[in-house]
C-alpha positions in Angstrom: 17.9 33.7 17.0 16.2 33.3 20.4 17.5 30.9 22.7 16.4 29.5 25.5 18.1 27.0 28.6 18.9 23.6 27.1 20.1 21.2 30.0 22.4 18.8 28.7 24.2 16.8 31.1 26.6 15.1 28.3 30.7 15.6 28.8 33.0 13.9 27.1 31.0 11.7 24.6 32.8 10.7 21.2 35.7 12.2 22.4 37.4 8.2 20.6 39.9 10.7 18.1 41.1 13.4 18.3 39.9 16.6 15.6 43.3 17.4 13.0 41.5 17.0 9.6 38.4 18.5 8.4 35.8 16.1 6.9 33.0 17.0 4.4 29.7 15.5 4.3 29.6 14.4 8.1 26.7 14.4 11.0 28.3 16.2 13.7 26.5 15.9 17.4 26.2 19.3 18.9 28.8 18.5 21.4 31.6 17.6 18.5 31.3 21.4 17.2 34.1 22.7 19.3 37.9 23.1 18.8 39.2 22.0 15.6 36.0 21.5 14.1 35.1 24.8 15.5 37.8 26.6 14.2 37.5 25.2 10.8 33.6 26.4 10.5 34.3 29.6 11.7 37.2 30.0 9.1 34.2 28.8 6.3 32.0 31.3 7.7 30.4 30.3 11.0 29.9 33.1 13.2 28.8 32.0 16.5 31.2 30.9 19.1 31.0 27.5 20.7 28.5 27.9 23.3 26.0 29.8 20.9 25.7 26.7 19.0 25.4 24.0 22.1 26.5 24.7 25.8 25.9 22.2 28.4 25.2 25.1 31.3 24.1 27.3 28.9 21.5 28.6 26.8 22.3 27.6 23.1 21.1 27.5 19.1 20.4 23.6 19.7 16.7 24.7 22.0 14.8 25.7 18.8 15.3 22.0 16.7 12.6 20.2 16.6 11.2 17.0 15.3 8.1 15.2 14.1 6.7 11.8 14.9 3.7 10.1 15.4 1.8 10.1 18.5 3.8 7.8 20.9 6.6 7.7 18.3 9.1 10.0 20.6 12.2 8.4 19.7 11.2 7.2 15.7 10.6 11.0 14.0 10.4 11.3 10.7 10.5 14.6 9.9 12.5 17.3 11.5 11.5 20.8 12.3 11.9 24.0 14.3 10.5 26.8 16.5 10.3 30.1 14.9 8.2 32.1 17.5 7.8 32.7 20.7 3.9 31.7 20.4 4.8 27.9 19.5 5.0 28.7 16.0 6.6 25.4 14.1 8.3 25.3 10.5 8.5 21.9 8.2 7.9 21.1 5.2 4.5 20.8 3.2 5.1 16.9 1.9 5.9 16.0 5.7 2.4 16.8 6.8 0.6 16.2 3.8 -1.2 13.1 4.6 -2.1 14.6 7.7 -4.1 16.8 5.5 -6.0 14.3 3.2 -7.3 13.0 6.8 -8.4 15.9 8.0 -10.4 16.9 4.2 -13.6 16.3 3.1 -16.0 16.8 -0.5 -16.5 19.9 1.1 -13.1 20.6 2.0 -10.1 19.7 0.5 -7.1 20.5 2.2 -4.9 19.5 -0.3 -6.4 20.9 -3.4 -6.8 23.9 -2.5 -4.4 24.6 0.8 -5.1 25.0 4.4 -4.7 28.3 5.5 -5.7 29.5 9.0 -7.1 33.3 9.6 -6.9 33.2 13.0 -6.1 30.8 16.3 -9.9 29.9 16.2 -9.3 28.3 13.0 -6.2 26.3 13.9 -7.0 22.7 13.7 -5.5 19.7 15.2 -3.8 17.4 13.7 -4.2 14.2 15.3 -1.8 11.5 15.7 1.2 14.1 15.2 3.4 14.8 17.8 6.6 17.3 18.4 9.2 16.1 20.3 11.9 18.4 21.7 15.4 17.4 23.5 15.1 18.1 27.4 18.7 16.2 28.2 21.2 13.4 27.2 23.5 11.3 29.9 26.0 9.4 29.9 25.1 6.4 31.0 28.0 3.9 29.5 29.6 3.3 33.1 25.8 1.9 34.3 25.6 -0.1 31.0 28.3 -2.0 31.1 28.8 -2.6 34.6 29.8 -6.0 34.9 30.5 -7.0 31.4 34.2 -7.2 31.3 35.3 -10.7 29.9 31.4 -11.4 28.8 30.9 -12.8 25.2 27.8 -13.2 23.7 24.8 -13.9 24.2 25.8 -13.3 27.9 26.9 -9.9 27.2 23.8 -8.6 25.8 22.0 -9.7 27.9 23.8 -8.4 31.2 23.8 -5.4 28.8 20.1 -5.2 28.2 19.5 -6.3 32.1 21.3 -2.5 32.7 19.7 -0.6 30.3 16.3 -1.3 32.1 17.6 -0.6 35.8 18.8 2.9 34.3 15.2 3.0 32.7 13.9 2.5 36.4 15.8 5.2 37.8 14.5 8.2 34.9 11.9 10.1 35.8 8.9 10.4 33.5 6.9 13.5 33.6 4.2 15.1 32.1 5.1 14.8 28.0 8.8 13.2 29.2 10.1 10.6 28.1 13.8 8.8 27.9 15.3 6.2 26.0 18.8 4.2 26.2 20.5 4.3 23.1 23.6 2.4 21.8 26.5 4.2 20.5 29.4 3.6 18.0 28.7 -0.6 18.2 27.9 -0.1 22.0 31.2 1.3 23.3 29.0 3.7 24.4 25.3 4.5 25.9 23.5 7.1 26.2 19.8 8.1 28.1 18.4 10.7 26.1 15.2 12.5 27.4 12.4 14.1 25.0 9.1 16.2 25.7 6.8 15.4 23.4 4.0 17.9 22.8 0.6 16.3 21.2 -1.7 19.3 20.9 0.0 20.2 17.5 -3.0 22.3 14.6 -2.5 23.1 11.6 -1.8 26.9 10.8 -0.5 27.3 7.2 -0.2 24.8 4.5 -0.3 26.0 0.5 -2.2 23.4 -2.1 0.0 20.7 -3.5 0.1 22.4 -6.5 2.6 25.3 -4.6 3.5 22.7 -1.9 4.8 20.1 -4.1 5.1 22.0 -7.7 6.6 19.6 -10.4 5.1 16.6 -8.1 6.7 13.1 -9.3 7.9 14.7 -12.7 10.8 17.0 -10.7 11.0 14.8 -7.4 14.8 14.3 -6.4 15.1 16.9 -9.1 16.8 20.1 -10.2 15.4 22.3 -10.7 13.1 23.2 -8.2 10.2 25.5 -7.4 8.1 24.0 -4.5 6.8 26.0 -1.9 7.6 22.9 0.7 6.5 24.5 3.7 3.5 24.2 6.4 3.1 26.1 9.1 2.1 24.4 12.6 1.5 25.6 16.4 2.3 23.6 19.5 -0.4 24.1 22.1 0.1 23.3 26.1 -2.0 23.6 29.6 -2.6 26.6 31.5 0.8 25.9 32.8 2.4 25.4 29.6 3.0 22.0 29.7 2.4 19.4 27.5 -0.9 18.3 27.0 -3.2 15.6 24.8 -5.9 18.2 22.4 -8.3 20.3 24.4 -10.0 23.2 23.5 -8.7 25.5 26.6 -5.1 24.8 25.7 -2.9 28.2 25.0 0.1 28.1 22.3 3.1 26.9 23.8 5.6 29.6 25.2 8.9 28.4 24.2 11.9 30.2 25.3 13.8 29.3 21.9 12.8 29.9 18.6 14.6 30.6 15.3 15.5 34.4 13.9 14.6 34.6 10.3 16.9 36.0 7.5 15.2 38.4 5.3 18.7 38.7 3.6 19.4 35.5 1.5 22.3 33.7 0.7 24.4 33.9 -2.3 26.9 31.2 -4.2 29.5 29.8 -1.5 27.6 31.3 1.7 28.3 29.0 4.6 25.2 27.0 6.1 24.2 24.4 8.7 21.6 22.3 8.3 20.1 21.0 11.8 17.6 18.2 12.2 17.1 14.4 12.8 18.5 12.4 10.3 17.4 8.7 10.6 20.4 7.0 9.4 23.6 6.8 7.5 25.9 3.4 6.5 29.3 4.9 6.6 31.1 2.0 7.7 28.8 -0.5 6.7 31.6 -3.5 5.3 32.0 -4.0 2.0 30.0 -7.6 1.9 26.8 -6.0 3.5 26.9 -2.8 0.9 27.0 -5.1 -1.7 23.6 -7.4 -0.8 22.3 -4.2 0.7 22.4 -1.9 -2.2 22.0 -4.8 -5.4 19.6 -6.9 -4.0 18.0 -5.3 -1.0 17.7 -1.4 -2.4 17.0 -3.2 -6.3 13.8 -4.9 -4.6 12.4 -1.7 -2.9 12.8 0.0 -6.4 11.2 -2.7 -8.2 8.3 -2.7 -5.7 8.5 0.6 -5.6 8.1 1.1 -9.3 4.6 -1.3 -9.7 3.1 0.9 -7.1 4.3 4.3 -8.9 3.0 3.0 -12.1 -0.5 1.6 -10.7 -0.7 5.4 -8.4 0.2 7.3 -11.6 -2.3 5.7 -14.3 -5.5 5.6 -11.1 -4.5 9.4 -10.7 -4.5 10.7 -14.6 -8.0 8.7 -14.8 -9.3 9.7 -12.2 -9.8 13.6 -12.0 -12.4 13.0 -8.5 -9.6 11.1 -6.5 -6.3 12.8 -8.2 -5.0 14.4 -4.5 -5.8 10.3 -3.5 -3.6 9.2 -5.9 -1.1 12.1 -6.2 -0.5 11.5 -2.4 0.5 7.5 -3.2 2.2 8.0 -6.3 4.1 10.6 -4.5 5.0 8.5 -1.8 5.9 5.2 -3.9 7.9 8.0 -7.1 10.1 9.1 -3.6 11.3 5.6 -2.8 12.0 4.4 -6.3 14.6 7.7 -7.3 15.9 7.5 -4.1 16.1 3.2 -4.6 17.9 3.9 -8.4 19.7 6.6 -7.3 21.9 4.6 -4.5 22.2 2.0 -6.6 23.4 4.0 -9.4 25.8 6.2 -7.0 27.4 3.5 -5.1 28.1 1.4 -8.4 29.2 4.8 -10.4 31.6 5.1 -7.1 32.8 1.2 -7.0 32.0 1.8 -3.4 31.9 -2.2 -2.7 35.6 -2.4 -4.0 36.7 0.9 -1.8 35.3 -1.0 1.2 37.0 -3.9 0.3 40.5 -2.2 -0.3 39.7 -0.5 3.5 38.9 -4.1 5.2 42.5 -6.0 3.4 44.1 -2.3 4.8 42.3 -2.7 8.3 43.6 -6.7 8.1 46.9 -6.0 7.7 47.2 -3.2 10.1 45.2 -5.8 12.6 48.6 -8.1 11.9 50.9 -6.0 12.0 50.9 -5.6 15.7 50.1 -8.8 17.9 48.5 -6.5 20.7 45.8 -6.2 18.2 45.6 -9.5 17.0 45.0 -10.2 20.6 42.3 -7.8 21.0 40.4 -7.6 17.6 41.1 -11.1 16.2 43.2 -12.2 12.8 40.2 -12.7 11.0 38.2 -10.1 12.2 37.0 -9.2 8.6 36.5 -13.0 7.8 34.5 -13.8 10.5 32.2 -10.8 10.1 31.8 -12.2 6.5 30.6 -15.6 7.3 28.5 -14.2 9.6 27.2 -11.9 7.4 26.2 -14.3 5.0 24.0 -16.3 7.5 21.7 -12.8 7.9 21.5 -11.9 3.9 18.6 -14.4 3.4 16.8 -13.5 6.7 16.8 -9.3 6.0 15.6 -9.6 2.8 13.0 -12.2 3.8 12.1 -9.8 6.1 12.3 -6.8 3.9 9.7 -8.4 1.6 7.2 -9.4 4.4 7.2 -5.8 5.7 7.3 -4.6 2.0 4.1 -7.1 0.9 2.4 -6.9 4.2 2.9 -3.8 6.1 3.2 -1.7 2.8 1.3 -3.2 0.0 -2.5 -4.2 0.6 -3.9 -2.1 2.8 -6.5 -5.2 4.2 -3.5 -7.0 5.2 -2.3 -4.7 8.2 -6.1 -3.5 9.1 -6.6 -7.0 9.6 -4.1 -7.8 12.0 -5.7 -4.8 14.2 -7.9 -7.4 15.0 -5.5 -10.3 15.9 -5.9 -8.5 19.7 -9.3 -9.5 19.8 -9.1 -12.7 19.1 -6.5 -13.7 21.1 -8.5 -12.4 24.0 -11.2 -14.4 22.9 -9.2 -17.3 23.0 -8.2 -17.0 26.7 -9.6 -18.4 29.9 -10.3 -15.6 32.0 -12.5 -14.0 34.3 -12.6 -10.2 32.4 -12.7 -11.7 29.0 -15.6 -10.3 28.0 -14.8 -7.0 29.4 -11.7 -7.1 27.6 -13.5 -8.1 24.6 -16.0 -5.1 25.0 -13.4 -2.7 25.5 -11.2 -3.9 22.1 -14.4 -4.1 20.3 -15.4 0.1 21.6 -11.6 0.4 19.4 -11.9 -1.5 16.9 -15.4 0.2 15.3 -14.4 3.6 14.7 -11.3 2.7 13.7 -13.1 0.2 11.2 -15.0 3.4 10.1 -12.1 4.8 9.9 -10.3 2.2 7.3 -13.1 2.4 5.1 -13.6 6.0 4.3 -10.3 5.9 2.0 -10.0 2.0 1.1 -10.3 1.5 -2.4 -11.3 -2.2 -3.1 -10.4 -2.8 -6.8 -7.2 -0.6 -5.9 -6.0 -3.3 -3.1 -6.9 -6.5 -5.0 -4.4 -5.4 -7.6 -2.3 -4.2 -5.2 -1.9 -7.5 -3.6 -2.2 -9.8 -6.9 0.9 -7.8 -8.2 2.9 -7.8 -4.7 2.0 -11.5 -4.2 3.4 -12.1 -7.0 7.0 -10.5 -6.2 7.2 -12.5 -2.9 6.2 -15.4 -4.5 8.8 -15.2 -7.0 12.0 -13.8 -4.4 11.6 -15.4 -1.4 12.7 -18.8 -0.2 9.2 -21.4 0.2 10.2 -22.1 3.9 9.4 -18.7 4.6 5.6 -19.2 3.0 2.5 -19.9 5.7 0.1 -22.6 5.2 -2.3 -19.7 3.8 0.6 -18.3 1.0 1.3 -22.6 0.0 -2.0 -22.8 -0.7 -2.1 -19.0 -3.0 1.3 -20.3 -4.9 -0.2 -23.2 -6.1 -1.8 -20.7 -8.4 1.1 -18.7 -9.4 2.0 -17.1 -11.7 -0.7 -17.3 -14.3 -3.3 -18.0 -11.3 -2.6 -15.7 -9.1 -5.6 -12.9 -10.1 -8.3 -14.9 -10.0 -7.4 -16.8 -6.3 -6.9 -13.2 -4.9 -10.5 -12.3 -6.4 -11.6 -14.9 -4.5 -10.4 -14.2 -1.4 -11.4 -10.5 -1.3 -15.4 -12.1 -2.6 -15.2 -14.7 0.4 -13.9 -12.0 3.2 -15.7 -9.8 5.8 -13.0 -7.6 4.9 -13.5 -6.6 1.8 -17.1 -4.5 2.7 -17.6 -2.3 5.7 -20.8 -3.4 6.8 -20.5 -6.6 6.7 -17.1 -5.7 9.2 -19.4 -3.4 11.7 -22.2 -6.2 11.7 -18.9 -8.6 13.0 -18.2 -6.5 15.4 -21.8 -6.1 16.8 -21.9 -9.9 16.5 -18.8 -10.9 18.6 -20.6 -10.6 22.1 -23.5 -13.2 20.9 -21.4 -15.2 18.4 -18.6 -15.0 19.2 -14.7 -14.6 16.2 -15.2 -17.2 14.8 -16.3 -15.7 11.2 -13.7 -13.7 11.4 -11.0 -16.2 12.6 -11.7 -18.5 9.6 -12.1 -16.1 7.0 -9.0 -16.4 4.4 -7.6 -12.8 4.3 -7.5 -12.7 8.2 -5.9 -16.1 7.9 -2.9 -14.8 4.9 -2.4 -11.7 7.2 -1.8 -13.6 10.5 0.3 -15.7 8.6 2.3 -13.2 7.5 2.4 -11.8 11.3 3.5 -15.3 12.5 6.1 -16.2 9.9 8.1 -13.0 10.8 7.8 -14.0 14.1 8.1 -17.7 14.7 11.0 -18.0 11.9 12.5 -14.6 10.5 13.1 -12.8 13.7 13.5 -16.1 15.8 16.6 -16.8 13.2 17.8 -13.6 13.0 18.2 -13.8 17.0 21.2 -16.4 16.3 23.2 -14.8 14.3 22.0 -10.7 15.3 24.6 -11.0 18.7 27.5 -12.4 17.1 27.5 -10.3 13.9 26.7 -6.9 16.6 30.0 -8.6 18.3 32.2 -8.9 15.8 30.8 -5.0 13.8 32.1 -3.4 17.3 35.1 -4.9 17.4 35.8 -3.6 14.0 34.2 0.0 14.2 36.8 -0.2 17.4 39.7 -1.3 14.9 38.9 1.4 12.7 38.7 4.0 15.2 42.0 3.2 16.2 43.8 2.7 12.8 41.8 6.3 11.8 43.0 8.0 14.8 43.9 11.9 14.5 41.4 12.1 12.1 37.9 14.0 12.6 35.3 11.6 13.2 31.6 11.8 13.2 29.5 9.2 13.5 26.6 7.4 11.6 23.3 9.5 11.7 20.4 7.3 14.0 17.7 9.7 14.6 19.5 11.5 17.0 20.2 15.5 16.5 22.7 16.8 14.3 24.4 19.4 12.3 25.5 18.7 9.0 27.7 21.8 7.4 28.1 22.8 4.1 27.9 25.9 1.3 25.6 26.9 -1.0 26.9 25.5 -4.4 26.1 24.4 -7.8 26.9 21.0 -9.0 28.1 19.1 -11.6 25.9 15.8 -11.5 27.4 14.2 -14.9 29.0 14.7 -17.5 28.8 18.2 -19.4 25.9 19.1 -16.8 26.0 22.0 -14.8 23.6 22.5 -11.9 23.1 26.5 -10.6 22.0 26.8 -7.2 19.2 29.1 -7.6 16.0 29.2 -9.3 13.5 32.4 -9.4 10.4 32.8 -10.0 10.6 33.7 -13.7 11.8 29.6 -14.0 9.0 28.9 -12.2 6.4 30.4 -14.6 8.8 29.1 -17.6 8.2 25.9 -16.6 4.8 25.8 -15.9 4.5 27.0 -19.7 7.0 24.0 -21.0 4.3 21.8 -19.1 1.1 23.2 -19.9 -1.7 19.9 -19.4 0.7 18.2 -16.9 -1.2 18.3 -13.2 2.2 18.3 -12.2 2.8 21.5 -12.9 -0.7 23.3 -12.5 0.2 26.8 -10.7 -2.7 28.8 -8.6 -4.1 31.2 -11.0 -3.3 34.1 -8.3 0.1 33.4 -7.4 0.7 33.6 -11.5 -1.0 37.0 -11.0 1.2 38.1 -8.3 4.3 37.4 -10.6 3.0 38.8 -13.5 1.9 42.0 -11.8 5.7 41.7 -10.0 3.6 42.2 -6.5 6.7 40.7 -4.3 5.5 42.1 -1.1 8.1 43.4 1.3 10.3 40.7 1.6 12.1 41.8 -2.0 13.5 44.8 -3.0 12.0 46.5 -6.1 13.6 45.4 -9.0 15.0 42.0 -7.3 13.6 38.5 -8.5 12.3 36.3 -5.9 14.3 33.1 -5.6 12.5 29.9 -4.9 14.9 27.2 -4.3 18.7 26.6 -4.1 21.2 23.8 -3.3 23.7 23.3 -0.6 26.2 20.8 -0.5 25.4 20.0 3.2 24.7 16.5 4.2 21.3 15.2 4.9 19.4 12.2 4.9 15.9 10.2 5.2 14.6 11.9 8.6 16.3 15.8 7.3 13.0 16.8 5.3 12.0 20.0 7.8 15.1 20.6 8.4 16.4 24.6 9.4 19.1 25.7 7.2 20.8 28.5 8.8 23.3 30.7 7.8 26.5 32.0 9.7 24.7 33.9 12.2 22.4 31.1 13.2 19.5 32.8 11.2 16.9 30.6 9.5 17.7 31.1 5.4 15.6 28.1 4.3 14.1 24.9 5.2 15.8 21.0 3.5 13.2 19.5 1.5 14.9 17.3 -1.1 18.0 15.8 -2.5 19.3 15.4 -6.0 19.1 11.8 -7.3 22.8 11.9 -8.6 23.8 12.6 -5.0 21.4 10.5 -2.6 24.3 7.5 -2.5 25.5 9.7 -0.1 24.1 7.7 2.9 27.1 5.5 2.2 29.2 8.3 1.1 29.1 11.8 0.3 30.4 12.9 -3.3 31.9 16.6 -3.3 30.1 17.2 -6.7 27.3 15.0 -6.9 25.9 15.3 -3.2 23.9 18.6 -3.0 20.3 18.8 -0.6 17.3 21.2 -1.8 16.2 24.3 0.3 12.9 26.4 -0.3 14.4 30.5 0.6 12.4 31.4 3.7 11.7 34.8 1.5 9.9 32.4 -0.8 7.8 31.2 1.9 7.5 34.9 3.7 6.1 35.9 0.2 3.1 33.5 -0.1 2.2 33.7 3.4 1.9 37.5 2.7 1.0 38.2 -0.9 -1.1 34.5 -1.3 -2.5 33.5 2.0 -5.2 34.1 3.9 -2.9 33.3 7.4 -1.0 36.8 7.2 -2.1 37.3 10.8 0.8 35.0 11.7 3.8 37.3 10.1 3.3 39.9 13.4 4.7 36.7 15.8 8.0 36.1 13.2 11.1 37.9 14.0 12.7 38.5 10.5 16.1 39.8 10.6 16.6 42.2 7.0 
């Protein structure tokens, strides 16, 4: 490992309990990773002392962690990452970047059938709209947060609260790439400013063809076991002076001080590892009331969604041998929601996690009586109250689950169309630079109109929204339908089809041209064709209905339910005290630690931890005609001829995959697994379905996350590639 100077300014944070009992499947800040805990890793195999792994004056193993977002998305990543050379090198996965690479292909070339693979720094493209975002500090700012809230209730309390956060805002510092945010802590007991530079000149160096990069596709997602070659490799460019810069041609790859040491050694069963990354979020202590609607009726309706898409996806993709990376991209996408949907649901049932919960809250009750002190200062019905306030929000999140689910995620019209909401709002106003303001939206809006209808697929979103129409129609409460959804549900159910035909036949935005000649009309006549027309008028009322009554009413009850959760994370922390505590993952850095380990997912199954490359070609075989499982004619060769390269001793198979039982979570994909030294032995891709429940709790045998061996990945860059150029920068430790 390379290290380079990470200024942290944090003391003293989550310091609520004190560290006497070690704790599996946690999210551990870098900070918490000292004494007891430290102690305890280094007696499972850790290596490095303290300070190696995070050092407030000191250079340390947190520098080189990485995450991905999109442009402008500093503080919402959704991928994690790492630095691997000392020429801005970057390591993630393939399925993290992929769509990134059906943007950039054309007829001519097609990034994702046949790979992406860079033979020199004048090939590396740009990937636009992709940023990577690295920690510069965090600070404790709780003292300048909650100055002057003592006695405050709500809504007050926020408020003063939220009046705070933006005076600390005003004294931060942006710079060039820099950017902070305040976040809220442990039901806001405490606050944090956290700082990120963000890096926007990000190419494209390395990237196999989905058929390495996501072998098995929907057949073995959330599956073991595994033989994808999840990787891609990118390169952060900067300025002349190495600072962060938007794309330009004279950019230089970044010089980072830190970047990951990679093991050419392996691991073997019971190794210790860390996985490091940017989980998005975990429900630890969600109360038993909320698990319940949340995982029955909230995670049921993203996998029955979920499911229609995966099914329409998967029949367009098997018909269609033109558009299969089109389709294999979607079906991918809407397969990874519906096993990860079933396998909650099946977990936390399987684990009666609801009823756990419940047994916690009567224990957390009666400890609250026990002691009049803390009746005072958590409340008798503490559990009660959060209940029946609870039960106020159930209706609203779903509502608004389903309108992000039908009209952010289902037709792809509906969201284009509100692009142009903007437009003709300004267009509405009364103002001297409105038609400046109207020429400058409408310079966006036609290449990103061009833009929309290279990939939209008409007869593809008609069905999309006739069947996702439908769902909403049939789930969701009638006072949360616009005039323009009344009028569709008059038609439902058996309706339905031929109304929605009708719209698409009686819309500007169902045909490109007639969009463009709209937007070359607007200056001389004006928005009203497009104001009028009936898909702009369903997607602004699906716009206005979550915000005039779903948000507006979640607002009510949001402050008192946030009141009364903090109170009773507060409880808990001092019922639990003595016990190691980590707290719930929210996009912020952690470590999750773990072993490599086989696992026993139900009964009379046994999962190994590794799979080789002779399992690979085995399985290939068992699915010969499956697309699924289509291998690169080469890369058989290679394995055939047993031409391993340098990374495997003669006579040693190549392993592909193995497992780990180290947490991770929606966000962890790109993750660096390291091993005891703080060397990168693999990279998180996946989890097993039996063991995804684990965002509400971790199962010793169940929860286990996938990891591609960075030998794996060495060996198709070197024997398979055409971007072995790159090897020279790596520093691999064998």
């Amino acid at each position: 490992m390379t290290i380079s100077r990470l200024k942290i300014l944090l003391c003293g944070l989550f310091v609520l309990l004190s560290s006497t009992a070690w704790a599996d499947g946690d999210f551990w800040l870098p900070n918490q990773i000292q004494g007891k805990l430290h102690r305890l890793m280094k007696k499972d195999g850790l290596r490095l002392n303290e300070k190696d792994i995070y050092d407030i004056n000191q250079a340390c193993l947190t520098d080189a962690i990485l995450s991905l977002s999109s442009e402008d998305g500093t503080f919402t990543p959704f991928a994690s990452a790492s630095f691997i050379s000392g020429e801005g090198l970057v390591l993630t996965n393939y399925h993290c970047v992929m769509r990134y690479l059906e943007h950039m292909s054309t007829p001519e070339h097609d990034y994702v059938q046949y790979g992406c693979w860079a033979t020199k720094r004048a090939e590396e493209s740009p990937l636009f709209n992709l940023q990577v975002n690295q920690l510069v500090s965090v600070q404790d700012v709780t003292s300048d947060v909650t100055k002057g809230t003592n006695g405050l209730k709500e809504p007050e309390l926020s408020k003063q609260v939220n009046r705070n956060a933006a005076e600390v805002m005003k004294t931060f510092q942006k710079g060039r790439g820099v950017d902070g945010k305040v976040y809220s802590l442990f039901g806001g007991q405490q606050y944090v400013l956290a700082v990120l530079r963000s890096f926007k000149d990000v190419r494209i160096v390395a990237a196999p063809p989905i058929s390495l990069g996501k072998f098995g596709g929907d057949t073995d997602n959330w599956q073991w076991p595994r033989y994808s070659a999840d990787f891609a490799v990118l390169r952060v460019y900067a300025n002349a002076d190495n600072q962060p810069s938007s794309y330009n041609k004279e950019n230089q790859p970044y010089r980072p001080e830190a970047f990951l040491t990679l093991s050419g050694k392996g691991v073997k069963e019971n190794d210790f590892v860390m996985v490091a990354g940017y989980p998005s979020q975990t429900r630890r202590y969600v109360p038993s009331f909320a698990l319940d609607k949340i995982v029955f009726q909230d995670t049921q309706a993203d996998a029955d969604i979920a499911k229609i898409k995966l099914d329409f996806y998967t029949k367009r993709k098997e018909n269609t041998d033109s558009l299969y990376s089109y389709y294999n991209v979607r079906a991918g996408g809407a397969g990874n929601v519906y096993l990860r949907s079933i396998g909650e649901i099946s977990g936390v049932r399987e684990a009666d996690l609801v009823a756990k919960r419940a047994k916690e809250e009567q224990e957390l009750t009666a400890w609250i009586l026990a002691d009049e002190a803390r009746k005072q200062r958590y409340g008798a019905d503490l559990c009660a109250d959060m209940k029946e306030t609870y039960s106020q929000l159930t209706k609203l999140n779903f509502t608004e689950q389903m309108l992000q689910a039908v009209a952010l995620n289902g037709a792809d019209v509906i969201p284009f169309a509100g692009k142009f909401e903007k437009l003709i709002g300004i267009a509405g106003q009364n103002r001297k630079n409105r038609e400046s303001a109207m020429k400058g939206e409408l310079r966006k809006l036609r290449p990103l109109t061009e833009s929309f209808y290279r990939n939209f697929k008409l007869e593809d979103d008609k069905e999309m929204m006739k069947q996702l129409l439908g769902i909403y129609i049939q789930r969701v409460d009638t006072i949360y339908y616009s005039d323009a959804l009344k009028r569709l549900a008059k038609h439902a159910p058996h309706g339905i089809g031929t109304y929605v035909d009708s719209l698409y036949v009686n819309s500007l935005l169902h045909d490109e041209p007639q969009m463009l000649a709209f937007i070359d009309s607007v200056p001389a006549q004006g928005v009203d064709a497009l104001q009028n027309d009936p898909l702009y008028q369903l997607a602004l009322g699906f716009y206005f209905m979550h915000i005039d009554k779903v948000a507006r009413e979640k607002q009510k009850f949001q402050s008192r339910n946030m009141e009364l959760y903090a109170s009773y994370l507060q409880a808990y922390a001092e019922k639990h005290q003595g016990e190691m505590f980590s707290f719930d993952a929210n996009r912020t850095l952690r470590y999750s630690v773990g072993k490599v380990k086989s696992a026993l997912p139900g009964e009379g199954i046994v999962y190994t931890p590794f799979t080789t490359v002779d399992g690979l070609m085995a399985r290939k075989r068992m699915f010969t005609g499956n697309n699924d499982f289509r291998l690169p004619a080469r890369l058989g060769s290679l394995i055939d001829k047993q031409d391993f390269g340098t990374y495997w001793k003669a006579g040693e198979t190549p392993v592909c995959c193995f497992l780990t039982d180290a947490n991770t979570a929606a966000g962890s994909s790109g993750s660096p697994v390291l091993n005891g030294k703080g060397e990168l032995v693999g990279i998180n891709f996946d989890r097993i379905w039996q063991g995804v429940s684990s965002t509400y709790e971790w199962n010793p045998e169940k929860s286990r996350n996938i990891v591609v061996d960075i030998r794996y990945i060495l060996w198709v860059i070197e024997k398979y590639s055409a971007s072995a150029y790159l090897l020279n920068e790596l520093k691999v430790n064998r």
